[in-house]
C-alpha positions in Angstrom: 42.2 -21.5 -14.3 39.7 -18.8 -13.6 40.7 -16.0 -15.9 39.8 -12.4 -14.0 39.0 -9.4 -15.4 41.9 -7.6 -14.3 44.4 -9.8 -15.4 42.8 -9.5 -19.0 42.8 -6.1 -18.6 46.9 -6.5 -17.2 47.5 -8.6 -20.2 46.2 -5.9 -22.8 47.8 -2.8 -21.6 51.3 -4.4 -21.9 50.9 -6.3 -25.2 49.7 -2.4 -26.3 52.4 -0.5 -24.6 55.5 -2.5 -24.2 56.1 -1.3 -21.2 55.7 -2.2 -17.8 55.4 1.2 -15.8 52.9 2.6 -18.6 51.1 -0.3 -18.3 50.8 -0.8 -14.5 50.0 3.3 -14.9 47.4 2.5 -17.5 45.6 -0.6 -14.8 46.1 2.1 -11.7 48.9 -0.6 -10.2 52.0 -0.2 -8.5 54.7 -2.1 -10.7 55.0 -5.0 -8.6 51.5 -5.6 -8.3 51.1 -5.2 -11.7 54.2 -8.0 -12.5 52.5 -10.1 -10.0 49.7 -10.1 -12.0 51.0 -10.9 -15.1 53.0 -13.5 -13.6 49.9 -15.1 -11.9 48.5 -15.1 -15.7 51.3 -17.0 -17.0 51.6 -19.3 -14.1 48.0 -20.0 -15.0 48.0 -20.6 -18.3 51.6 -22.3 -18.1 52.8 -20.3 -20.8 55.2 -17.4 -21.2 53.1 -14.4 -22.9 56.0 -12.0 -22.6 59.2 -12.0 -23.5 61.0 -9.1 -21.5 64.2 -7.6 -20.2 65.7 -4.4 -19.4 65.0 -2.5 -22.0 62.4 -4.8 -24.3 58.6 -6.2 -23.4 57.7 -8.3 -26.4 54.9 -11.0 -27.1 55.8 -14.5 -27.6 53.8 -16.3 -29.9 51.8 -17.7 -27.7 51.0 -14.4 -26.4 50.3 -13.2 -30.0 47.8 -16.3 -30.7 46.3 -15.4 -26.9 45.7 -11.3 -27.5 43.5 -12.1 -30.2 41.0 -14.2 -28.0 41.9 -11.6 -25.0 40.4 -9.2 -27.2 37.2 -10.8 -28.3 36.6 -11.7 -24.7 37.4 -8.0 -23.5 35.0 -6.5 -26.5 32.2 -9.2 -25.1 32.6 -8.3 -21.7 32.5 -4.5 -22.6 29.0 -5.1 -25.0 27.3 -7.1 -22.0 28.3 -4.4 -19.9 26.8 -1.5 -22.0 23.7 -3.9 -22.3 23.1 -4.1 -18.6 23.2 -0.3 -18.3 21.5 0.6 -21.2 19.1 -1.5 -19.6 19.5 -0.4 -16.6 19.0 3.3 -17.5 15.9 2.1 -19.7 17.8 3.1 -23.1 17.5 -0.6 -24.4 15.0 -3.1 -23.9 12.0 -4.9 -24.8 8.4 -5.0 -23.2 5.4 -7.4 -24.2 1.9 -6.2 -23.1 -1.2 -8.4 -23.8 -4.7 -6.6 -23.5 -8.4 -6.8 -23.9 -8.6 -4.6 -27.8 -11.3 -2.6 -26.2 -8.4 -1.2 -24.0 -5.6 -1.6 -26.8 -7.4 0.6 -29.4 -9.2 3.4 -27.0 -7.0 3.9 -24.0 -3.7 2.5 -24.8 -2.3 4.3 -27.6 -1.6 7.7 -25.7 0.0 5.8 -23.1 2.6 4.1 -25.2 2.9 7.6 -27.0 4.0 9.0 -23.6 6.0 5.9 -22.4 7.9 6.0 -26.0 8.6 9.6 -26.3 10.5 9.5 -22.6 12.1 5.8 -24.0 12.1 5.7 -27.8 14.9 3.1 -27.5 12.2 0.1 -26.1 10.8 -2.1 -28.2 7.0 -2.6 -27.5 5.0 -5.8 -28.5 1.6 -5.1 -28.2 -1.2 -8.4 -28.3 -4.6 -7.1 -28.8 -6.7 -10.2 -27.8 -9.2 -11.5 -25.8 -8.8 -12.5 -22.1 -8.0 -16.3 -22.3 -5.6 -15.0 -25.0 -3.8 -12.6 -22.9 -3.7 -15.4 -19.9 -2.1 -17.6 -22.0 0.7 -15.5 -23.6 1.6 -14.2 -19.3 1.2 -17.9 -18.5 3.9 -19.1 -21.9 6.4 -16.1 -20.9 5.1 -14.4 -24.3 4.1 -11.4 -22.6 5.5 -9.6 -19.1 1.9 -8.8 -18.1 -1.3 -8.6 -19.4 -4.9 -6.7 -18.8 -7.7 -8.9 -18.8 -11.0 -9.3 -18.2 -10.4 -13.1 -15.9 -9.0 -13.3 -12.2 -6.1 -15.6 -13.2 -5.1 -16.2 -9.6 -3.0 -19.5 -9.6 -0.1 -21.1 -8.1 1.6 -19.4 -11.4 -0.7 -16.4 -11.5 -1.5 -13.5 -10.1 -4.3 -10.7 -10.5 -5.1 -7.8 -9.2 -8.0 -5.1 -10.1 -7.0 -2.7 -12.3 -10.3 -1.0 -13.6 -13.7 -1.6 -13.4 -15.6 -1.2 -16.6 -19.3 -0.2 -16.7 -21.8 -0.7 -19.6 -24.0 1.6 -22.2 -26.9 0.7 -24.5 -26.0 1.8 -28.2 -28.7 2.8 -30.8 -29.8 5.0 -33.6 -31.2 8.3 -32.2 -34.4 8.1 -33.5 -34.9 4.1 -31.8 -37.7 4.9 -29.6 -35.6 3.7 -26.7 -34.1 7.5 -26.5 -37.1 8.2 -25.3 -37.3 6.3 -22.5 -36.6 8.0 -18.9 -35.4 4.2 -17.7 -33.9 1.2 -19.1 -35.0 -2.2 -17.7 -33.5 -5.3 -18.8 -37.2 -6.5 -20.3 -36.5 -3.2 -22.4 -33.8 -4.3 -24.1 -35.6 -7.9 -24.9 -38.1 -5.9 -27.1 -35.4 -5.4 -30.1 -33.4 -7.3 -32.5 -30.0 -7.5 -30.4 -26.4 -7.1 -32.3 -24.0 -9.4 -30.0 -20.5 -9.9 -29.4 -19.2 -13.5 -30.1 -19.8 -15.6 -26.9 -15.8 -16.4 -26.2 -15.8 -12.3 -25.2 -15.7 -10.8 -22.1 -18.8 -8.7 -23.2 -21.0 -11.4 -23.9 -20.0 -13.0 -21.2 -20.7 -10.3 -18.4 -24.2 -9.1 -20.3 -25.5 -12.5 -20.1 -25.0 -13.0 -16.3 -26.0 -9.9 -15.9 -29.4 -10.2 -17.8 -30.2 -14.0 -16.8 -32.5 -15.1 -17.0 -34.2 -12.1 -19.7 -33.5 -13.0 -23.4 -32.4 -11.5 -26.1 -33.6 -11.0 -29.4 -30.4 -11.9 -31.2 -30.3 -11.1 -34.7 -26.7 -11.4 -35.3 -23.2 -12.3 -33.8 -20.1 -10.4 -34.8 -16.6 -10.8 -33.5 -15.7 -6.7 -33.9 -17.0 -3.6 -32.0 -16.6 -1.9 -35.4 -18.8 -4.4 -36.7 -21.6 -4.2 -33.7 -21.2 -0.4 -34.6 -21.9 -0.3 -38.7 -24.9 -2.8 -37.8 -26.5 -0.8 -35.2 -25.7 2.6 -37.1 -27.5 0.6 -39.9 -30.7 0.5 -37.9 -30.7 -3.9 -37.5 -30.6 -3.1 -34.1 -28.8 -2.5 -30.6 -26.5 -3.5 -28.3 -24.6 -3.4 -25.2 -20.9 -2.2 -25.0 -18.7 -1.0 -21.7 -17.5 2.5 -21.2 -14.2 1.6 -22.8 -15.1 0.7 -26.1 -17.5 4.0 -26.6 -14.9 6.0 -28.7 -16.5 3.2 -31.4 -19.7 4.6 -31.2 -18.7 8.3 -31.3 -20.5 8.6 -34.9 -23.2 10.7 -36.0 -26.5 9.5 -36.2 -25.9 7.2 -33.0 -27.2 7.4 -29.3 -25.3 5.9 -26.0 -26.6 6.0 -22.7 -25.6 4.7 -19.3 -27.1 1.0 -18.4 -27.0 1.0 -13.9 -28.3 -2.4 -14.5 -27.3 -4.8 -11.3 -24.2 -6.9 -11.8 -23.8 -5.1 -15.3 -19.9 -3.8 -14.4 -16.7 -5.5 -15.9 -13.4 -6.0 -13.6 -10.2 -5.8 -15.7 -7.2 -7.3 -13.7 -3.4 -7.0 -14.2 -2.2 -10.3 -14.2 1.9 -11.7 -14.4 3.6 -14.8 -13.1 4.7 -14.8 -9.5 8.2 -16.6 -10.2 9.0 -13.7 -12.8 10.6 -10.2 -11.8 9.6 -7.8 -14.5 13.4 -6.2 -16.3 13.4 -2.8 -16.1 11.8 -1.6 -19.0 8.9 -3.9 -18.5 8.4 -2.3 -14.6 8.9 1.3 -15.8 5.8 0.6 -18.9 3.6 -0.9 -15.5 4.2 1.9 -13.5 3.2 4.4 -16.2 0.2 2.1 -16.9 -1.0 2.2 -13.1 -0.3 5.9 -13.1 -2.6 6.2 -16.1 -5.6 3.8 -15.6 -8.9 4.5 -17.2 
């Protein structure tokens, strides 16, 4: 039989009150709508749950060994409800978010700050990784979108622009490229060069950018805070986008706009097409879009 809700909830006022007015008063019933319901329970189940006459409403034994399991199902019924609205209402949840670190350490934290002092009660997962990274995690259903620095658009993907991302040359203040009233790329092929590791979206966009001009390379280093302490160091410069410059916000240090052509970085919001976002997950996005670099 198919077991409704209100017969449960039929079935639990009268083993509780004994009594089938208060009970039928209790479900908002007439009487004899609420005796046909119990009756329609019993005729289900084939068993007799009440034992009743005039004056007495009592539960058989079968009705005692039923309230127990009509109780666990009513308190599981009741949690998945308060889940639904809690989520619902965004005071329960979970959100994953994948991102490029550049945006993760600099521009995301005030965001989240914002989104968790108006939600305290969602979890946030935060992956700070590189762009194949992030498509991956979107792609395996480990994250509910990501912001990355590839145009995943696939059968199972889609991207859309987000920010664009321009690029600054980082030195020591006394480099004698301060000096200079106009960077060339031939400019920058005169110094020893501090560079990202190839598998980042840095790398990546400087080198298209600047083929077919070479690079002095001196070194490879997987960290901004790395490229930073080498170039503060004086072993050389480098090239960084606008969104990683709170790095090089450090005395002794020089940044300056590169307008070099082709030298701009797209970030895209990517998620799966065959995935509708929960609610907490669409309320972080919209706060994100709202609040884009």
């Amino acid at each position: 039989m198919n077991l409704s809700s209100r017969q449960l909830d039929a079935f639990l006022a009268l083993a509780t009150e004994r009594h089938f007015t208060r009970a039928a008063e209790q479900c908002h019933l007439s009487q004899p709508a609420f005796s046909a319901l119990i009756r329609t329970l019993e005729d289900g189940l084939g068993l007799r749950l009440f034992d009743r006459s005039t004056r007495h409403v009592a539960l058989t034994d079968e009705g005692r060994n039923f309230m127990a399991a009509a109780e666990r199902i009513r308190a599981e019924i009741d949690a998945a409800l308060d889940a639904a609205r809690d989520s619902a209402q965004l005071r329960r949840g979970r959100v994953s978010l994948a991102l490029l670190p550049s945006l993760a350490a600099g521009w995301l934290p005030q965001v989240l700050a914002e989104f968790r002092e108006a939600h305290p009660g969602i979890v946030l997962e935060i992956a700070d990784v590189l762009s194949e990274p992030c498509i991956e995690r979107v792609a395996g259903g480990s994250a509910d979108f990501a912001l990355a620095a590839i145009r995943a658009d696939t059968p199972q993907l889609q991207a859309e622009p987000f920010c664009s991302d321009e690029f600054h040359l980082v030195c020591r203040d006394d480099h004698p490229l301060v000096r200079r009233r106009k960077l060339t790329a031939a400019d920058l092929g005169d110094w020893p060069f501090i560079h990202l590791a190839r598998t980042s979206s840095v790398r990546q966009y400087l080198e298209a950018a600047l083929h077919p001009q070479p690079l002095r390379t001196l070194m490879e280093v997987e960290q901004l805070a790395t490229v930073m302490g080498m170039v503060r160091a004086g072993l050389g410069i480098s090239v960084v986008p606008t969104l990683t410059l709170f790095h090089f916000q450090q005395a002794g240090l020089h940044t300056r706009p590169l307008p070099l052509p082709g030298l701009s970085r797209q970030v895209y919001l990517v998620r799966r097409r065959d995935r509708s976002l929960s609610p907490a997950a669409q309320a972080l996005l919209t706060l994100i879009r709202q609040r884009r670099p």
